[in-house]
N, C-alpha and C positions, 0 to 999 in steps of 0.2 A: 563276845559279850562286852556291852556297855561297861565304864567303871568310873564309880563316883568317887571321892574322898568327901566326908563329913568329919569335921571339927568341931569340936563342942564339947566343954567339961563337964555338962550334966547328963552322967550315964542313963538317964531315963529318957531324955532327949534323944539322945543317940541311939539308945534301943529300938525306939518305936520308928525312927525314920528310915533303920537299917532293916526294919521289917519291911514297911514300904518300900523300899528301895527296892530291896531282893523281891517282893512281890512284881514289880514291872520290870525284872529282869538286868537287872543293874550287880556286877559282883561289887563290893563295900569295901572301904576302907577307914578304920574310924580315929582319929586322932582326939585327946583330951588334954593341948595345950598346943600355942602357937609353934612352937619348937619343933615338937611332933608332926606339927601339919607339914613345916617346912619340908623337912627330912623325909614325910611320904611323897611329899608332891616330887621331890628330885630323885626319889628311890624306882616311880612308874609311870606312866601316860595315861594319865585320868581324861573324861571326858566331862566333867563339871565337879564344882564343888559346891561344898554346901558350909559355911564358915562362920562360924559364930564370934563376935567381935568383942565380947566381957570374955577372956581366957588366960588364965597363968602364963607368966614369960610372954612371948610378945602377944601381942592382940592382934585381934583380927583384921581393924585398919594397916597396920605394921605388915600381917604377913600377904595381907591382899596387896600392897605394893611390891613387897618385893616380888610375887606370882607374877602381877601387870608386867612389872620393867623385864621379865624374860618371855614371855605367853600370852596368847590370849585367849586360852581358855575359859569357856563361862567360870562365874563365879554369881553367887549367891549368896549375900550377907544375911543371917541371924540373930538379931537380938532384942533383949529384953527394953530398952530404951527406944522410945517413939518419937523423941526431939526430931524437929524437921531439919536442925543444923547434921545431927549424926545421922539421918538418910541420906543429906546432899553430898555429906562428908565420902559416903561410903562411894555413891554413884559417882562421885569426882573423881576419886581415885582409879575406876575400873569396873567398881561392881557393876553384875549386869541387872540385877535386881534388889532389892531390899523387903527383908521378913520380917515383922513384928512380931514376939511371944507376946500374950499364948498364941500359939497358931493353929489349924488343923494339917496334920499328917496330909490330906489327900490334897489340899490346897498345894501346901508347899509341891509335892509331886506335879500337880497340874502349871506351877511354874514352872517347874524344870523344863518340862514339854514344851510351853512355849517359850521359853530363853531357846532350846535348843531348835525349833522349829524356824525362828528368826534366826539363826545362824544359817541352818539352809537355805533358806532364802536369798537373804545378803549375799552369800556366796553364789548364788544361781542368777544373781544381777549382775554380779562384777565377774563372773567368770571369763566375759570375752575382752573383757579389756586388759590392754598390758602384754608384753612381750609373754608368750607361753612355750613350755616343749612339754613332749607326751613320750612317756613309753610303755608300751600294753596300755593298763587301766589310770594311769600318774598321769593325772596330768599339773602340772608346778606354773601358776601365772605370778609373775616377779612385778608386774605394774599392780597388780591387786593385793602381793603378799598371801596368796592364796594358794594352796595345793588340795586335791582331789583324789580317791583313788576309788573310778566306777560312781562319779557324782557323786559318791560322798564325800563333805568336806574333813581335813586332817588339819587338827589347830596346833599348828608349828608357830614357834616363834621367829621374829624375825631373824636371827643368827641362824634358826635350824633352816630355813628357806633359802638362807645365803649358799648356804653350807650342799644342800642339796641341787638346787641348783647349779654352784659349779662344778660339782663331779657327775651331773648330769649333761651337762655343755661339752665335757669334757671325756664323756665316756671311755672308760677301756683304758685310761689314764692314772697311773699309781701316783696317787700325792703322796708326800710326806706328811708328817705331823708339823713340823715345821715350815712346808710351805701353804700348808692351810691357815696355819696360823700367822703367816704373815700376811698373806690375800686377804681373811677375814674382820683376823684382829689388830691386825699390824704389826709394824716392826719394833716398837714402844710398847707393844701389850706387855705388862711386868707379870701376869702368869704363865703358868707352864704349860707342859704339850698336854697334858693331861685333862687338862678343858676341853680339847680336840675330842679325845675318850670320852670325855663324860657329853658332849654334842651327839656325837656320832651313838652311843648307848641310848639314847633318850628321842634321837632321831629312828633308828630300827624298830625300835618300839610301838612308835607310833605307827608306822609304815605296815609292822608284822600285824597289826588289826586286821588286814586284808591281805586275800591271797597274791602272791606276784609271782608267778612263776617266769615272767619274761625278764625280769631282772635282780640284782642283788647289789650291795650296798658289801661289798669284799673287803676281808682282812687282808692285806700282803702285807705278811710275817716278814721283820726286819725293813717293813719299808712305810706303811702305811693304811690309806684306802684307797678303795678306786670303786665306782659306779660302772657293774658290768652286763649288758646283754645275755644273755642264757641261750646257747645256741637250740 
């Protein structure tokens, strides 16, 4: 099942779009300040968002940057202010689209459809270009930044593609936490191994959308992970 996050502090707002949501088959998640969007968005692997840019604690420009600089998940801005400065504002930063209130319920839905239908797309352009590897239905193209699983595309950020990518290169292969985060992040990164974790969580996730019985994304306990084959 599909899954959106919607942010937005007016619980009437959010009602009626988590109806339509859930009516075309989307399970919801609703957040009522920029904080909270945050902390959904890094809690699950949503396939778009819906973000309303007037919100307590950070706003919507605020948290749609920070989303951009790890993801490129669609993103859908919301709000009440029609200035053409705060539209360009919003599409500069990332947004894939811009809502004016009031809006209609079925309109906004009819965007979603097509945000997401040009993502197919895009991806079904740029699929052959760029160094690729496959296993079963994965296919990961490192020249496009793209990964696929059975055509459909999976909106990994550019670190989750790093990251999957070399232990797919490297199959059968136990990394450490440490040596991932030297390859990745370097040897100057001043976080800890635990960004590895929270990669690697946020990567599975996405991945467990779709079936894989040919491969797995392994714990080795006391050591690491490793990308392994399924005999």
């Amino acid at each position: 099942m599909a899954r959106m996050l919607i942010a937005d502090d007016n619980a009437e707002i959010t009602d009626i779009l988590r109806t339509f949501a859930e009516a075309e088959g989307y399970e919801v998640t609703t957040a009522s300040d920029g904080t909270e969007a945050l902390r959904a968005f890094h809690a699950a692997a949503f396939d778009i968002i819906l973000l309303d840019v007037m919100m307590p604690g950070k706003d919507g420009f605020s948290v749609c940057r920070e989303i951009r600089s790890e993801s490129n998940i669609p993103i859908l801005m919301i709000t009440a202010r029609s200035e053409d400065h705060d539209r360009i504002m919003g599409l500069d930063i990332g947004a894939d689209d811009y809502i004016v209130k009031p809006f209609s319920p079925a309109e906004v839905m009819a965007r979603v459809r097509a945000v997401l239908r040009r993502l197919v797309r895009n991806a079904g352009k740029e699929e052959a270009a760029g160094p690729a590897m496959t296993c079963g239905d994965l296919t990961v193209n490192l020249g496009t930044c793209q990964a696929s699983m059975a055509g459909n595309p999976i909106p990994l950020t550019k670190k989750e593609l790093d990251l999957l990518w070399l232990l797919m290169e490297k199959r059968g292969r136990a990394f450490s936490r440490d040596q991932l985060l030297d390859q990745l992040w370097g040897w100057d990164y001043v976080g800890g191994t635990r960004t590895v974790d929270t990669h690697i969580k946020r990567l599975r996730a996405k991945l467990d959308k779709f079936p894989h019985p040919e491969w797995q994304i392994k714990t080795i306990w006391g050591v690491g992970y490793a990308f392994e084959e399924m005999p």
